[in-house]
N, C-alpha and C positions, 0 to 999 in steps of 0.2 A: 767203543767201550760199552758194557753192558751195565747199567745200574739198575739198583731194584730198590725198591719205594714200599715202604706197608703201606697196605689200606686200610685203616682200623675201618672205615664208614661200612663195609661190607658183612655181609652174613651167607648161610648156606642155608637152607632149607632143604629137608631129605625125603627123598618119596619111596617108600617099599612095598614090597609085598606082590602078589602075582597078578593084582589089577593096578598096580599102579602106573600103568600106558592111558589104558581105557578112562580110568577117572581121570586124571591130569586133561586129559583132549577133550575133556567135557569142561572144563573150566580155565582154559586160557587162550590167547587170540593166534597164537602158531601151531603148526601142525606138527602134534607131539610122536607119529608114526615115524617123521624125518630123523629125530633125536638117534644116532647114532653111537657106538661105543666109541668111535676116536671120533667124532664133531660133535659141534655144540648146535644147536638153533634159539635166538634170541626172541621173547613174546613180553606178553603185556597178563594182568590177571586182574580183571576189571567187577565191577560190580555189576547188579542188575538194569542200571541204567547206563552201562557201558562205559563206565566212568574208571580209569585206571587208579589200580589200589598199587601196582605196582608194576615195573618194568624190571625183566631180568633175562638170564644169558641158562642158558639148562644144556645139563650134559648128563652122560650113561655112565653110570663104571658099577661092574660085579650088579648087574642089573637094576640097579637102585637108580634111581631119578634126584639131582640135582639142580636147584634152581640156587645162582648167587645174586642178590640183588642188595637193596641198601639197610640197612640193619633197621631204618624206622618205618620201610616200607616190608620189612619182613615182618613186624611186630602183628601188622593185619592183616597179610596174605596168611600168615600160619595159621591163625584166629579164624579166619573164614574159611580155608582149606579144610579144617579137622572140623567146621561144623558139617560140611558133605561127606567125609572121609571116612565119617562112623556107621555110611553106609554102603561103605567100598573094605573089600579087601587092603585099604592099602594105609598104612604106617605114615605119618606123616611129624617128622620130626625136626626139631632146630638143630645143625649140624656143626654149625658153627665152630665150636670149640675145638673139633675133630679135624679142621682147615686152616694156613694160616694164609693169608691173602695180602699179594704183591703184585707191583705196576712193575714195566719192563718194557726198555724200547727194542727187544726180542727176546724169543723164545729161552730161556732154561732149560736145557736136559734133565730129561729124568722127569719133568713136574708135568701136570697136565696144565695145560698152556690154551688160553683163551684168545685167538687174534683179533681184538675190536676193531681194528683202524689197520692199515699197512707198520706194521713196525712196532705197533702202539698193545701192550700185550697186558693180559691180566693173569698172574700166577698162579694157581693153589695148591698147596704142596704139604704131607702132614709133616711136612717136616718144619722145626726152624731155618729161615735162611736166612743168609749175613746179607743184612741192607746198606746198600753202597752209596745212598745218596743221604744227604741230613732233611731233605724236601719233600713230599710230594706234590707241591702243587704244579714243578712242571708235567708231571704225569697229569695232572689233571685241567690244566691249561689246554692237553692238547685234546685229553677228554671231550671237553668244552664246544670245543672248534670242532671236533670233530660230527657234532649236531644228534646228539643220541643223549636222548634223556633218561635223569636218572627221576628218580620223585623220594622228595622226604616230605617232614611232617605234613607242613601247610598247604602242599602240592597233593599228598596224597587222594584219592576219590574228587578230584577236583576236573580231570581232562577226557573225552573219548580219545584214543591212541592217536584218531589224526590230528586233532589240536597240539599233538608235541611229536608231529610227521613221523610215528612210528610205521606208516604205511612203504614209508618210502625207502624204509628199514629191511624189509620182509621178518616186520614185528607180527601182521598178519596174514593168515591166511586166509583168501574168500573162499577157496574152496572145500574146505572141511564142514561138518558136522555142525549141531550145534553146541554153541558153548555160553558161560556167564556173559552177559550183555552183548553177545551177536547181533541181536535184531537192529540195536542203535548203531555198533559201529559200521554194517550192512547200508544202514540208512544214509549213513553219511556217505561211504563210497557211491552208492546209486541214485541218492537223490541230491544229493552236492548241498547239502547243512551244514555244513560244517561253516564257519564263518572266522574262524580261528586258526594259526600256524606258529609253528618256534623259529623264532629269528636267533641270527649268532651275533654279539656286538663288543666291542671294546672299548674304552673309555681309558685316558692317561691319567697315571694314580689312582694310589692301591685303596679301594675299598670295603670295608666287611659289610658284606650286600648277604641276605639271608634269602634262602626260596621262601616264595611265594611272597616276597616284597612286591609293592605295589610301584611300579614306573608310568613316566606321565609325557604327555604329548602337548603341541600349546593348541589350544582352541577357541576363538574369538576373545582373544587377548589376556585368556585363563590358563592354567595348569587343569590339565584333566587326568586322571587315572586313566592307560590307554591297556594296560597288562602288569602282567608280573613277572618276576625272574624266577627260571624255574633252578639253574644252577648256576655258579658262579666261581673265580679264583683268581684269586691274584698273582702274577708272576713278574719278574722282573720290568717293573715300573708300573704294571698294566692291571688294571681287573677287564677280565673276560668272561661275559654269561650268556646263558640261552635265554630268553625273553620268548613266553607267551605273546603276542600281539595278532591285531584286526590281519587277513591275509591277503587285503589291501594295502598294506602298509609299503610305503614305496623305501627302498633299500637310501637314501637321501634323505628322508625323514629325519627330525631328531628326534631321540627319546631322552628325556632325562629323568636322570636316576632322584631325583625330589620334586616337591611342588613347587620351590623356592629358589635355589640356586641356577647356575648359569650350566654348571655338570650336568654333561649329557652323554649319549654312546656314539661310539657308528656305530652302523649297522655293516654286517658285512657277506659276503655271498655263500651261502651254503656248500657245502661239498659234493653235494648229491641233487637231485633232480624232485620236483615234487610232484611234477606227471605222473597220472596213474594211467595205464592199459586200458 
């Protein structure tokens, strides 16, 4: 059976005009020449110190350039986009209202259809459509698990893409041109800086955990801040989130979710591999 879930948390940001290839590939971590009319390619749109302002999914239609990402991570990619933009051919507009955005454990007819995960689908369609679940957060449970980050407020400018394994995404590309904070996240693939990875963890009982929450490790018989959560959701008994942490952290570890209590996560195996080439 097919259900479909709103996402209010999403936005669209619009790219036009007859340079808007050329300018976009100068300012995000994928390679904007790939962007197809029927596929999408997934990137990152990072500051000058490589630091992700935002992570999003970009697609082609009637040649306009689409990026959907999280609505508080749109609020600064737009802001920073049109401050380059005014010296491009290219429109750069919030599109949002013109889309309405749904989860899907398959594709829709008719809509343009975003495949994140095997099964696991993101809708956007100008049309209304009849939402068949009361929930989203199984949609976003498997979001979770599936180890692909989103960034809101307090996560915003805060990660190089490999600190939340967008590498392992083909969130970047190493062989393009250059673009906004190239040179750092370059640095990290070739000189191994990087000192940070997103783990996926679970914990029994439901709770409202916020990005960029601080979680703690025990250390000479203390609570120490070890990371943060970058996302999180509770679903049938369970909260599940992606946690920033040390990328020594052994998958046995416990993290818990305060300084204080006995509540802690597992950790659990990612779905993908974090070797790189």
């Amino acid at each position: 059976m097919t259900s479909i879930v709103s996402l209010s948390q999403f936005a669209v940001i619009k790219l036009s005009g007859e340079q808007n290839h050329s300018f976009l590939q100068g300012q995000v971590t994928c390679n904007v020449d790939d962007i197809k009319a029927s596929e999408w390619q997934a990137g990152a749109h990072c500051n000058a110190k490589g630091k992700a302002w935002s992570t999003f999914i970009a697609f082609e239609q009637n040649d306009a350039l689409y990026l959907v990402m999280t609505k508080e991570s749109a609020e600064v990619s737009l802001a920073e986009l049109n401050k380059y933009g005014v010296f491009s051919k290219t429109d750069i507009t919030d599109d949002t209202n013109n889309w309405h955005m749904y989860g899907s454990n398959e594709a829709v007819a008719s809509q343009k259809s975003i495949e994140l995960t095997q099964g696991h689908v993101l809708v956007l369609s100008s049309e209304e459509l009849t939402v068949t679940a009361d929930s989203s957060n199984e949609w976003w449970n498997n979001e979770v698990l599936s180890g692909r980050a989103h960034l809101f407020a307090k996560t915003i400018g805060e990660y190089v893409p490999q600190m939340i394994n967008l590498q392992a995404l083909n969130y970047i590309s190493f062989n393009k041109g250059c673009y906004m904070g190239q040179e750092m996240v370059a640095r990290m693939r070739y000189l191994g800086k990087n000192k940070r990875a997103l783990y996926l963890a679970e914990t029994d009982g439901e709770y409202d955990l916020t990005a960029g929450d601080d979680v703690f490790k025990a250390m000479n018989n203390n609570r120490r801040a070890s990371g943060k959560v970058i996302n999180s959701t509770t679903y049938n008994g369970k909260t599940t989130a992606q946690l920033v942490l040390p990328n020594d952290t052994d998958l046995n570890d416990k993290i818990y979710l305060d300084s204080e209590s006995d509540q802690h996560f597992r950790l659990l195996p990612l779905p993908y591999s974090l070797d790189q080439d």
